[in-house]
C-alpha positions as CSV (number, residue, x, y, z in Angstrom):
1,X,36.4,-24.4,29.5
2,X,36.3,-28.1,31.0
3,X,34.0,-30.7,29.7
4,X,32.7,-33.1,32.0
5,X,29.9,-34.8,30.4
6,X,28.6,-36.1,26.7
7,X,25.2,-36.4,25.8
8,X,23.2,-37.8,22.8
9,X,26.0,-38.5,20.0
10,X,25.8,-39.8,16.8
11,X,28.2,-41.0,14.5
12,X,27.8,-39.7,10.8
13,X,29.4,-43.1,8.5
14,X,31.1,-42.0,5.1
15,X,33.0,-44.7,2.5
16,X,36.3,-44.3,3.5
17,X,36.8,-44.0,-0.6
18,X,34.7,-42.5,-2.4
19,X,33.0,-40.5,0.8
20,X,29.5,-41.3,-0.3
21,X,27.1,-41.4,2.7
22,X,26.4,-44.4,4.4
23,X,24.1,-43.9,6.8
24,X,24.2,-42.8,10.8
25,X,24.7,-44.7,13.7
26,X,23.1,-43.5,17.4
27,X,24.2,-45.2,20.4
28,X,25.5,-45.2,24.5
29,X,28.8,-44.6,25.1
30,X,30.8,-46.9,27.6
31,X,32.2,-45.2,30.5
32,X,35.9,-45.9,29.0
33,X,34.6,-44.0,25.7
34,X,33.3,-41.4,27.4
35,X,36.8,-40.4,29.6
36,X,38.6,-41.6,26.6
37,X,36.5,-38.5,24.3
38,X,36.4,-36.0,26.9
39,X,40.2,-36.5,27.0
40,X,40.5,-35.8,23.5
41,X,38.5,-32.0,23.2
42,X,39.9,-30.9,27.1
43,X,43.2,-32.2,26.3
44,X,43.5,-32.9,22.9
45,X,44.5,-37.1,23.3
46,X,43.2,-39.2,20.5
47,X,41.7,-42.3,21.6
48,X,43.3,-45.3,20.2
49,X,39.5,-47.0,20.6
50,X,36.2,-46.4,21.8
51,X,33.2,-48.4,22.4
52,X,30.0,-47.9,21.5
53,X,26.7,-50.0,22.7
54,X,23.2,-50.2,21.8
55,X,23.8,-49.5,18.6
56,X,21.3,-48.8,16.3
57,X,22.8,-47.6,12.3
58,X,19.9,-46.2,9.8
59,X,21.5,-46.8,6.4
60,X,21.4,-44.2,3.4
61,X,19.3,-45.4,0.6
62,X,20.4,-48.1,-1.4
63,X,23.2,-49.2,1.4
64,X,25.0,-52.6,0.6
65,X,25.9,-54.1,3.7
66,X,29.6,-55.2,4.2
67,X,29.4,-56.0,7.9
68,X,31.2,-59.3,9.0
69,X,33.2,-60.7,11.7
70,X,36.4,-58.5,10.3
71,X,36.5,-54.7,10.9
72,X,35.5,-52.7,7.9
73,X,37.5,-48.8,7.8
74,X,35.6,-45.8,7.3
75,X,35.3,-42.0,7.7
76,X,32.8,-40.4,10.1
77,X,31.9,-37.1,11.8
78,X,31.0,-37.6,15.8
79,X,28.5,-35.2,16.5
80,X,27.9,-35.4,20.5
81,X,26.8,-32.3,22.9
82,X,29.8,-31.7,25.6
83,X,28.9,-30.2,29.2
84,X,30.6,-27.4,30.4
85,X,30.3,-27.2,33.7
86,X,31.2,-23.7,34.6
87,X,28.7,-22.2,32.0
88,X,26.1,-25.0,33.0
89,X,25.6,-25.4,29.4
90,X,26.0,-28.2,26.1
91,X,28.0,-27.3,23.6
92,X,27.5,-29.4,20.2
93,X,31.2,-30.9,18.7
94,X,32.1,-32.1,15.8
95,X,35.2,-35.0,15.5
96,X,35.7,-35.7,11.9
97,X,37.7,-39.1,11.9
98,X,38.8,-42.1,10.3
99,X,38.0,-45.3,12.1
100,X,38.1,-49.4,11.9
101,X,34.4,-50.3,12.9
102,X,33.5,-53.8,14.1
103,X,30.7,-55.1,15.0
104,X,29.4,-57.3,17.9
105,X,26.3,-59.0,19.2
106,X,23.9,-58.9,16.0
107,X,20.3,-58.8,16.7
108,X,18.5,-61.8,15.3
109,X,15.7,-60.3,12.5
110,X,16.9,-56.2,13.0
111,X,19.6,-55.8,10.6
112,X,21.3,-52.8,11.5
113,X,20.8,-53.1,15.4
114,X,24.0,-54.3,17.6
115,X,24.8,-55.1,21.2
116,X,28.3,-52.8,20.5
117,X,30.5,-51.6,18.2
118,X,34.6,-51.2,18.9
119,X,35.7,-48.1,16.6
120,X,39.7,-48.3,16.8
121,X,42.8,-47.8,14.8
122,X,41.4,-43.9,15.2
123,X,42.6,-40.9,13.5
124,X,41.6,-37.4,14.3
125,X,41.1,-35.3,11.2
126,X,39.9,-32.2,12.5
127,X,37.5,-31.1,15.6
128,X,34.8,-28.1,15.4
129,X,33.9,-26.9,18.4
């Protein structure tokens, strides 16, 4: 089986200590991020980063925000839908990692809407395919 393509994924955010939900984050993924996490479920390579852009994060509940110009470290589960080209079909992973997030390009008056965000500093926890 050989991935070729990812589709539609969102980025579940956890507190990297206390793993309370923060909220979830949909967005595009550069071309770079894209090779980058097809590498990592065809061949097993862990990004060192990946970008994400038009970015869009729906907090939990009673989120505090704690974004500023310094990455903040957290825990997530990527959930994205892989194409498999020989069966024609999507196949729906799940990459449970920890992560530095930072965020760039803050949209004046939407608070949780950015032009990208660089996750980095990445390690793979455990995949679910």
């Amino acid at each position: 089986m050989m991935y070729t393509k990812i589709s539609e994924p969102i980025l579940y955010v956890y507190d990297i200590n206390t793993n309370e939900p923060l909220g979830e984050v949909t967005f595009h993924l550069s071309t770079e991020a894209e090779r980058d996490l097809l590498k990592l479920v065809n061949e097993n390579k862990e990004p060192e980063s990946f970008l994400a852009t038009d970015v869009i994060f729906t907090p939990t509940k009673g989120f505090m925000s704690d974004i500023d110009a310094k990455p903040v470290r957290r825990r997530g589960v990527l959930r994205t839908l892989y194409y498999d080209d020989v069966s024609g079909t999507y196949d729906q992973i799940l990459v449970q990692m920890i992560y530095d997030a930072r965020a760039y390009g803050y949209v004046m008056g939407r608070p949780y809407i950015f032009e990208s965000v660089n996750h980095s500093n990445i390690k793979v926890e455990s995949i679910r395919y």
